[in-house]
C-alpha positions, 0 to 999 in steps of 0.5 A, a space after each residue: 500500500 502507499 503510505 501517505 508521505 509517498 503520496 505527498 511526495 509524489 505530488 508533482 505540483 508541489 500542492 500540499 493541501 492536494 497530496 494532504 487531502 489524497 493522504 488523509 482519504 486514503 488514510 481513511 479509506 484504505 482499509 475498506 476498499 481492501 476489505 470490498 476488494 478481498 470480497 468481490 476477488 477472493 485473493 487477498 493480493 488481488 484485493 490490494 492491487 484492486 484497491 490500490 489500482 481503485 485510488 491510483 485511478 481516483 488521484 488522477 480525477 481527485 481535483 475533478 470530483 463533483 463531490 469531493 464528499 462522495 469520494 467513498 462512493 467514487 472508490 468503491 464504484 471505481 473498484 466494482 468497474 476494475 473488477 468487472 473489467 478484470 473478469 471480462 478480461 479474464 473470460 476473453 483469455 479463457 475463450 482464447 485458450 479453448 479456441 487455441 486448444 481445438 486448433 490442430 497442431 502444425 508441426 513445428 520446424 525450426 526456421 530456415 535463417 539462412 533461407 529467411 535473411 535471403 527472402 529480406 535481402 530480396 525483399 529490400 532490392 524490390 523498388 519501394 512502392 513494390 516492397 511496401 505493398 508486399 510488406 503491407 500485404 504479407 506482413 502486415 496481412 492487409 487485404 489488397 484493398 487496405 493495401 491501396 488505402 494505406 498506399 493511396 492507390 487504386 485497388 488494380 494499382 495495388 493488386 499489380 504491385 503486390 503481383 510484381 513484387 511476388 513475381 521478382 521476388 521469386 526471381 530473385 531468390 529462384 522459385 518458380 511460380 511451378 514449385 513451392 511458394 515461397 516463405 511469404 506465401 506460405 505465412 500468408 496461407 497459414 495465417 
């Protein structure tokens, strides 16, 4: 927890009265907040840094208060709003790691470098406007319209030169359009 002369330390305006006032309501307050937050969490460490995360938030808007009476009221909304948070955040993980646990494995390989600095090597010798619809287009994985957006091109401008800039860098580093794609295809497929 912050002890009350860390938090007029802080003070950065030099405003004493300012830090006096967040040290006494924290002060104050603290306890409670900890005692809601260990309710609402059920860990004694998550419930401090809610609380803590709850005052770090208010201080920001101390001066801002309509009521600086209601600052209970504030805190103690302010936690119930991280908390809510938190386990929206924590749902979305859940969902991502089942998601990803039905997923078939790809096998894994370990990358080619050699291989890979070669196709950037490749990729630095296209003409600028050429690499920079590729690179927005495979690396970035933009469609060819948002490809043209970004470049302020027509979507066929685009489209050309995203096809020749694939075509020279097949050339480049020696595959025909006959055998395997290339690195950049095959990141673009998988992805």
């Amino acid at each position: 927890m912050i002890e009350v002369r860390e938090a007029e330390r802080t003070d950065s305006t030099g405003d004493q009265p300012f830090a006096a006032g967040l040290g006494e309501l924290y002060a104050r307050h603290a306890g409670a907040a900890v005692g809601l937050a260990y309710l609402l969490t059920g860990d004694r460490f998550l419930a401090e840094d809610l609380a803590q995360e709850a005052f770090v938030r208010l201080a920001g808007r101390f001066r801002h208060l309509r009521d600086a009476g209601a600052f209970e009221a504030y805190l103690r909304r302010t936690m119930v709003n991280l908390f809510t948070s938190q386990l929206r955040r924590r749902r979305l993980e859940r969902a991502y790691l089942k998601r990803e646990a039905r997923r078939p494995e790809r096998a894994h390989e370990d990358p080619d470098i050699a291989s890979r600095d070669e196709l950037w090597r490749a990729v630095h010798r296209l003409p600028e406007r050429q690499r920079a619809a590729v690179v927005l287009r495979y690396y970035e994985d933009l469609s060819e319209r948002e490809v043209a957006t970004t470049m302020g091109c027509s979507d066929a401008a685009a489209k050309s030169l995203i096809a020749r800039g694939m075509q020279a860098l097949r050339a480049d580093i020696g595959v025909n359009a006959n055998e395997t794609a290339s690195p950049i295809d095959t990141e673009s497929e998988e992805r």
